[in-house]
C-alpha beads as a LAMMPS data file, in Angstrom:
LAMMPS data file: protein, C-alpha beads

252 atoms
251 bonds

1 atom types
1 bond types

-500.0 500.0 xlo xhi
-500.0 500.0 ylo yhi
-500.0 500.0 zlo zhi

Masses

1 110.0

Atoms # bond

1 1 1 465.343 -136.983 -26.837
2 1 1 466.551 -138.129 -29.960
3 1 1 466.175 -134.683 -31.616
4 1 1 468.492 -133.508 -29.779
5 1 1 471.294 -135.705 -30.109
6 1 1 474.633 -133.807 -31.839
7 1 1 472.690 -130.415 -30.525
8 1 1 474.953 -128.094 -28.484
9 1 1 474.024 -127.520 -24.768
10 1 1 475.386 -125.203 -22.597
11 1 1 475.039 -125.940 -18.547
12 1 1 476.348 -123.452 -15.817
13 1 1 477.597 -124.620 -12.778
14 1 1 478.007 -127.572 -14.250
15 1 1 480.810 -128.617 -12.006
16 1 1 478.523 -130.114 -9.185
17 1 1 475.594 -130.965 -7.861
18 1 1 472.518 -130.871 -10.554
19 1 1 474.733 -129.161 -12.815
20 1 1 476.933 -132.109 -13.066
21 1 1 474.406 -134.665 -12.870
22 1 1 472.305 -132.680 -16.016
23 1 1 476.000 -132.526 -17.785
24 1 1 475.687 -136.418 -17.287
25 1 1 472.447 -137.396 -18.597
26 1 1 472.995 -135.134 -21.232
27 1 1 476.089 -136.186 -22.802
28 1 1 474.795 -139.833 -22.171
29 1 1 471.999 -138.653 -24.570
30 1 1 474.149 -137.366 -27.225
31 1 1 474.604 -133.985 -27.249
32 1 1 477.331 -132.041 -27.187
33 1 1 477.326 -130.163 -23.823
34 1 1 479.510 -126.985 -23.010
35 1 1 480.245 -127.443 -18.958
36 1 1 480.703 -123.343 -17.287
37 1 1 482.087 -123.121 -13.990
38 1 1 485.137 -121.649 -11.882
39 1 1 486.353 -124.949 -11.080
40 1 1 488.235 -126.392 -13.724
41 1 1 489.285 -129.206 -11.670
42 1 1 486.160 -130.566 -11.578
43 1 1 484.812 -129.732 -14.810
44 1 1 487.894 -131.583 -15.593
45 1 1 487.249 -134.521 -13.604
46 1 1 483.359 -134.320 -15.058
47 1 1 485.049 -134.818 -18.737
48 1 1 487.272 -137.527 -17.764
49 1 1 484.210 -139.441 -16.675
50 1 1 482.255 -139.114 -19.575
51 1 1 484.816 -140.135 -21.849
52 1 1 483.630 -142.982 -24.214
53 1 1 479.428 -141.065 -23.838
54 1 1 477.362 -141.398 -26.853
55 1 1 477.868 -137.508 -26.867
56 1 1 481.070 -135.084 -26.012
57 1 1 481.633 -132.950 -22.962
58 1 1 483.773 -129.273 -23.392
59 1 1 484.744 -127.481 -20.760
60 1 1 484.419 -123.987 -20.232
61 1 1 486.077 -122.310 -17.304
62 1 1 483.795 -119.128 -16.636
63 1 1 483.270 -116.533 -14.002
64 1 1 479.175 -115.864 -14.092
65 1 1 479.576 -112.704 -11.833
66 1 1 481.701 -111.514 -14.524
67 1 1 479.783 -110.053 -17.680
68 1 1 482.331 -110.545 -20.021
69 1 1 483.777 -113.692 -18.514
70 1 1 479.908 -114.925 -19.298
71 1 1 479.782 -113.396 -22.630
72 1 1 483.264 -114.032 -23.752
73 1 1 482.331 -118.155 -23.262
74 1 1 479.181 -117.871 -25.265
75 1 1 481.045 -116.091 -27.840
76 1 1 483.241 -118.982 -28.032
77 1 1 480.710 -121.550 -28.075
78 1 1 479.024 -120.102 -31.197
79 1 1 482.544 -119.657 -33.009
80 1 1 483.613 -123.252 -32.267
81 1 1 480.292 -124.905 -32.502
82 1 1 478.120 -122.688 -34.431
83 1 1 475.229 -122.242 -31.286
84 1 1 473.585 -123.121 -28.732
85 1 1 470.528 -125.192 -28.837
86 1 1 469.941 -126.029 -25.388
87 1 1 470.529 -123.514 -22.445
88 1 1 470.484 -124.686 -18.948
89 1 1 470.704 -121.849 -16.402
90 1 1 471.470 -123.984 -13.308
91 1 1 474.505 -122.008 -11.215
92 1 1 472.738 -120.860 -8.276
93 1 1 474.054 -119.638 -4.474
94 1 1 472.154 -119.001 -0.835
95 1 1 473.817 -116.601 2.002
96 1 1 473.847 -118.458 5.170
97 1 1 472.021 -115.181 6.879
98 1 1 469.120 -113.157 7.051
99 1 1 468.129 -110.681 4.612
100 1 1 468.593 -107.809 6.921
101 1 1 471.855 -109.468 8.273
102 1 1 473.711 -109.656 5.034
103 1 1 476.955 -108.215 3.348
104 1 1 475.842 -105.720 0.922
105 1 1 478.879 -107.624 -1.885
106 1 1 477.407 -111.054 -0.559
107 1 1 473.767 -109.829 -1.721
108 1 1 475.587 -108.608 -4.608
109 1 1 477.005 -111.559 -5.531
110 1 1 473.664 -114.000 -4.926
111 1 1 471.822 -111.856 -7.649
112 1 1 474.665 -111.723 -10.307
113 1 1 474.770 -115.947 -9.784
114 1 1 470.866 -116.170 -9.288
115 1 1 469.413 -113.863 -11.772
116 1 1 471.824 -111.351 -13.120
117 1 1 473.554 -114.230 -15.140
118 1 1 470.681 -116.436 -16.431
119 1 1 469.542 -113.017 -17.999
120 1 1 472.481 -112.167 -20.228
121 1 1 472.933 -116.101 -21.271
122 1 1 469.244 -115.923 -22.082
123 1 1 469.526 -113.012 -24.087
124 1 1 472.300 -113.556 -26.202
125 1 1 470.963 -117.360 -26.528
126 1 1 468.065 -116.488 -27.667
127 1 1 469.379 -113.549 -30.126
128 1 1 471.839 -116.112 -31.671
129 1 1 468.893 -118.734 -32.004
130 1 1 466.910 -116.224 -33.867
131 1 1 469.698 -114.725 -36.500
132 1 1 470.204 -118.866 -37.121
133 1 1 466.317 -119.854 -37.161
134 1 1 467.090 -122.348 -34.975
135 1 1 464.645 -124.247 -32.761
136 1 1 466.276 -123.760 -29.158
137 1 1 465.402 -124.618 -25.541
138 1 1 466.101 -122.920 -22.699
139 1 1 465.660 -124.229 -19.111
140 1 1 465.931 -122.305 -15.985
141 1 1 466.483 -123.754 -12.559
142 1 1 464.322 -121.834 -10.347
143 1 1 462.990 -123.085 -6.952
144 1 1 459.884 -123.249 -4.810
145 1 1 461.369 -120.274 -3.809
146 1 1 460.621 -118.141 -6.877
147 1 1 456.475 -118.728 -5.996
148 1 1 456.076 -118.761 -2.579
149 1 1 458.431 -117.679 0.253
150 1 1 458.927 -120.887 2.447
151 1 1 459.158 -120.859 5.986
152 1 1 462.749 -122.741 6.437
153 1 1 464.043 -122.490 9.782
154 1 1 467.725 -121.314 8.471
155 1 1 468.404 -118.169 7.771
156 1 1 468.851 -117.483 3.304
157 1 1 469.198 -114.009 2.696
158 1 1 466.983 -112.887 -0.075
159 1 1 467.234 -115.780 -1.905
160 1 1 463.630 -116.113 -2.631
161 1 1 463.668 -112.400 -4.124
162 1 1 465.742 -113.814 -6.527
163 1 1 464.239 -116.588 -7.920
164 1 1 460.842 -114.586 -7.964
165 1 1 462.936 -112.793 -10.594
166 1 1 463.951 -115.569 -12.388
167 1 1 460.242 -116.790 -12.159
168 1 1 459.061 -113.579 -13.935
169 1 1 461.807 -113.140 -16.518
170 1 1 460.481 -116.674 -17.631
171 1 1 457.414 -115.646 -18.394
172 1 1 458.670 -112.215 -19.881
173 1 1 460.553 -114.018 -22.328
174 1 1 457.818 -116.380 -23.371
175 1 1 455.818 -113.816 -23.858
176 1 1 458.033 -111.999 -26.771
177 1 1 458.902 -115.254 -27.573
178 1 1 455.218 -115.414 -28.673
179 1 1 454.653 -112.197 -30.431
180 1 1 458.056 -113.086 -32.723
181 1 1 456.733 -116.733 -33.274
182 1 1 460.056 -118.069 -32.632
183 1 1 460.697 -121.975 -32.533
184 1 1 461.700 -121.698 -28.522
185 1 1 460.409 -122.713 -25.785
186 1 1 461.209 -121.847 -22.283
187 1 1 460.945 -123.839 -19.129
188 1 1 461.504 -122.796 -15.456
189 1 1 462.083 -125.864 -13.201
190 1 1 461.276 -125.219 -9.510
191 1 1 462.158 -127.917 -7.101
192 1 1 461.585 -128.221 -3.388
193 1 1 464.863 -129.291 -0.856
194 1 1 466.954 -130.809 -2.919
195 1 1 470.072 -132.781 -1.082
196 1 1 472.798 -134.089 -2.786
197 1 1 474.378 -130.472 -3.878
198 1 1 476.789 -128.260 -2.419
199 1 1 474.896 -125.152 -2.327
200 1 1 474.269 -125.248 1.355
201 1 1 478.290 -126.587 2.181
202 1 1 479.498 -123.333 -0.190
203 1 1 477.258 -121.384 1.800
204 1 1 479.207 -121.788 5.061
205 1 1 476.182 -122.760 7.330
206 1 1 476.752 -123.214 11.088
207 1 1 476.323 -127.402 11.711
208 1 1 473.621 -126.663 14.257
209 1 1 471.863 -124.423 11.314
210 1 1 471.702 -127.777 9.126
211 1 1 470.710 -129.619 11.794
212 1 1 467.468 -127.919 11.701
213 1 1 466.457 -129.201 8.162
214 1 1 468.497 -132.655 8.072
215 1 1 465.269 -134.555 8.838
216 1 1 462.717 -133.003 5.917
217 1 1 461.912 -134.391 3.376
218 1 1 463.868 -134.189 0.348
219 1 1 464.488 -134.927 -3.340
220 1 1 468.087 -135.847 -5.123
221 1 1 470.183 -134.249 -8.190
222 1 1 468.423 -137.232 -10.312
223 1 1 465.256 -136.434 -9.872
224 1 1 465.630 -132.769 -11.350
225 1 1 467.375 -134.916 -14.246
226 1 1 464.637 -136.435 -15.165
227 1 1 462.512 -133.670 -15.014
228 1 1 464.715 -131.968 -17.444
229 1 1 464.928 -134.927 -20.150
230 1 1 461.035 -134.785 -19.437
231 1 1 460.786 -131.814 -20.699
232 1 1 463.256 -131.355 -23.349
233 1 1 461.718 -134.519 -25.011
234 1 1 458.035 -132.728 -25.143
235 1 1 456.633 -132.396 -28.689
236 1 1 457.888 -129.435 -30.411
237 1 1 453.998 -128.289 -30.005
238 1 1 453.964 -128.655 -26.420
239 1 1 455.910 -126.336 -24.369
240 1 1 455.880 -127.026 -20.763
241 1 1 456.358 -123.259 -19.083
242 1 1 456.771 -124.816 -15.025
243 1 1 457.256 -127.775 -13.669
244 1 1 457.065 -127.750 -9.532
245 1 1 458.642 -130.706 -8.173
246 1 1 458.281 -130.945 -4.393
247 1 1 459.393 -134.166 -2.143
248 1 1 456.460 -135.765 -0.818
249 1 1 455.385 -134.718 2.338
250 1 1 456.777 -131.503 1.916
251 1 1 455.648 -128.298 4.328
252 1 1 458.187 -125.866 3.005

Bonds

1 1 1 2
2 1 2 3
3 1 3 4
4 1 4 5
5 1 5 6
6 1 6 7
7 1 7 8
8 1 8 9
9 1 9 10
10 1 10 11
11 1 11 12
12 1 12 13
13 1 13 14
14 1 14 15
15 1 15 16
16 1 16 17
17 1 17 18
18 1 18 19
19 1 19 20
20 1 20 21
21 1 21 22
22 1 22 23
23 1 23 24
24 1 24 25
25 1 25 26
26 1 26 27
27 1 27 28
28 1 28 29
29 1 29 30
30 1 30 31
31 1 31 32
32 1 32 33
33 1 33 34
34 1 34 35
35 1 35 36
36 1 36 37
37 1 37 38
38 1 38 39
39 1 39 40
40 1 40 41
41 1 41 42
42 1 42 43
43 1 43 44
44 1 44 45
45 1 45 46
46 1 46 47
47 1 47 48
48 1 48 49
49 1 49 50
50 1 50 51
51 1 51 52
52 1 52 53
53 1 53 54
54 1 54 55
55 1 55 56
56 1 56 57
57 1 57 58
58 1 58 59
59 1 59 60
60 1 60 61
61 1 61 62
62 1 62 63
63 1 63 64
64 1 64 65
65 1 65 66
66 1 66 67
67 1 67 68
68 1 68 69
69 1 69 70
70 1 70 71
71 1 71 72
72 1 72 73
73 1 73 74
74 1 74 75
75 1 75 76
76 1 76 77
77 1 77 78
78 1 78 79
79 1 79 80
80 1 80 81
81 1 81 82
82 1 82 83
83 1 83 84
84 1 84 85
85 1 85 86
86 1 86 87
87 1 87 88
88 1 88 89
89 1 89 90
90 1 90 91
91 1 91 92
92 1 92 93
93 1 93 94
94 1 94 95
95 1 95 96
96 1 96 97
97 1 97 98
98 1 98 99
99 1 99 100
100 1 100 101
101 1 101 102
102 1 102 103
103 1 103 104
104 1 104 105
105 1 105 106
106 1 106 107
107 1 107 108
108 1 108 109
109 1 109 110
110 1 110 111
111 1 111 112
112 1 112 113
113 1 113 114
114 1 114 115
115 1 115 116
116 1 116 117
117 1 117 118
118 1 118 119
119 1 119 120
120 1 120 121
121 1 121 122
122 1 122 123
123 1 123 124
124 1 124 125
125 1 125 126
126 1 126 127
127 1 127 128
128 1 128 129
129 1 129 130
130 1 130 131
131 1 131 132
132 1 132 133
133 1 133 134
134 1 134 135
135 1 135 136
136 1 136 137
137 1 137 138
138 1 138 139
139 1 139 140
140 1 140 141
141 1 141 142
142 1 142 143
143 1 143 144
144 1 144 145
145 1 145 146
146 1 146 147
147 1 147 148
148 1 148 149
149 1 149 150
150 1 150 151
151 1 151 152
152 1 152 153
153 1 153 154
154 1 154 155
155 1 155 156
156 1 156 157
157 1 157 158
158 1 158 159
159 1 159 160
160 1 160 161
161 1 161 162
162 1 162 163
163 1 163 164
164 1 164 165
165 1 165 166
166 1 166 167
167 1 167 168
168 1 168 169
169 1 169 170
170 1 170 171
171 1 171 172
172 1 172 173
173 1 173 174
174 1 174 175
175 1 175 176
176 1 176 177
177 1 177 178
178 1 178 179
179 1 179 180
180 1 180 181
181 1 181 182
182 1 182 183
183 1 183 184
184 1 184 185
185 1 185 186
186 1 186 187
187 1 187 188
188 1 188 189
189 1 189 190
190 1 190 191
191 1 191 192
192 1 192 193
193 1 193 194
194 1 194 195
195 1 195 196
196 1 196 197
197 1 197 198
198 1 198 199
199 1 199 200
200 1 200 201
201 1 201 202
202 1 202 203
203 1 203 204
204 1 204 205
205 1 205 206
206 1 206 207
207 1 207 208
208 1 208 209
209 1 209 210
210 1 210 211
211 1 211 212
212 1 212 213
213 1 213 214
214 1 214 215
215 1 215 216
216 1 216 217
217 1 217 218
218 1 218 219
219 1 219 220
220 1 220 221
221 1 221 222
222 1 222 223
223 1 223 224
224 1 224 225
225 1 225 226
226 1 226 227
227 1 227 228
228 1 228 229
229 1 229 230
230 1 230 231
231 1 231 232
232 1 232 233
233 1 233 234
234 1 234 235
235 1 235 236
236 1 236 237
237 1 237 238
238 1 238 239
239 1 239 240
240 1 240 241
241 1 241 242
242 1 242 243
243 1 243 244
244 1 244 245
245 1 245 246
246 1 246 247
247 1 247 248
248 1 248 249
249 1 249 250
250 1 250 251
251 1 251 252
């Protein structure tokens, strides 16, 4: 990791959950990391915690289902740091519903966090990494979802549709990555049931809902950490394009 320390990282949803923990381990790494979310309270409770980290932790309040809420934050992490190096599209958000159940604006919504968003940061990333020559990373959290549809006994919407998408623009991008020969690599990061966030609590699931998943097996914020320093600290020949990290056990 130590070619990345003083790099500039940008994390969304970075106010909880993986988000937060990635802002973390990042920071404790020594780069400079750029926190989006809504919640400035706990962005600003994230910074307070970090003070004293081998690296330094900004935070960027930011609206992802707004395009130029999104775009107007990049802008000013280029203008005050000079670019990104490091991209880590983590916001994410389930409907607590069936696909053919759902509110047309909740749908809405679940692409804009899930897809719609990771997209534009991607592109403008990537555009900015290029006009600089810059080698660049960019990580997106995807989810078992995004390869297989799981059979989970609670009700997500179309979720999975989602993060198929993100799955494929991963692999779209690497591709013209390629054919530019550009110094970037892109990762998608697809993790089983992960506990420990507050995707399913925003979500507004019924208690006896939850109670249908509470006993499988699981894996924790930290573990998708360490995936992600894994990966970032690859040789700049190795590019590692998905990583699938499952609990044990797991029949999802």
């Amino acid at each position: 990791m130590d070619q990345w320390i003083g790099k500039v990282a940008v994390v969304t949803g970075a106010s909880a959950g993986i988000g937060a923990a990635v802002t973390e381990a990042l920071v404790k790494q020594g780069l400079l990391v750029v926190g989006f979310a809504r919640r400035l309270e706990k962005l600003e409770t994230l910074s307070a915690s970090l003070k004293g980290a081998k690296g330094k932790f900004y935070v960027k309040q930011c609206d992802l289902t707004k395009d130029q809420d999104l775009l107007d934050a990049l802008e000013w992490v280029d203008s005050e740091f000079g670019g990104i190096d490091v991209l880590i599209n983590n916001a994410g958000v389930v409907n607590a519903t069936t696909f053919l159940d759902d509110d047309i604006a909740d749908f809405r919504n679940m692409l804009n966090v899930n897809f719609v968003a990771g997209a534009i940061a991607t592109q403008k990333v990537v555009a900015s990494m290029q006009s600089r020559k810059a080698r660049g990373h960019i990580i997106n959290l995807n989810s078992i979802a995004g390869h297989s549809i799981p059979a989970v006994p609670i009700g997500m919407s179309a979720e999975s549709s989602t993060k198929y998408a993100v799955t494929a623009l991963t692999e779209l991008v690497r591709r013209e990555l390629a054919v530019a020969n550009a110094n970037i690599k892109i990762t998608s990061i697809s993790p089983g049931y992960v506990v420990g966030t507050e995707i399913l609590a925003k979500a507004e699931y019924d208690p006896a809902e939850l109670e249908k998943i509470k006993d499988l097996p699981y894996i924790e914020p930290k573990d998708i950490v360490n995936a992600i320093i894994f990966v970032l600290g690859t040789p700049q020949n190795v590019q590692i394009t998905e990583l699938t990290i499952r609990p044990l056990n797991e029949l999802l």
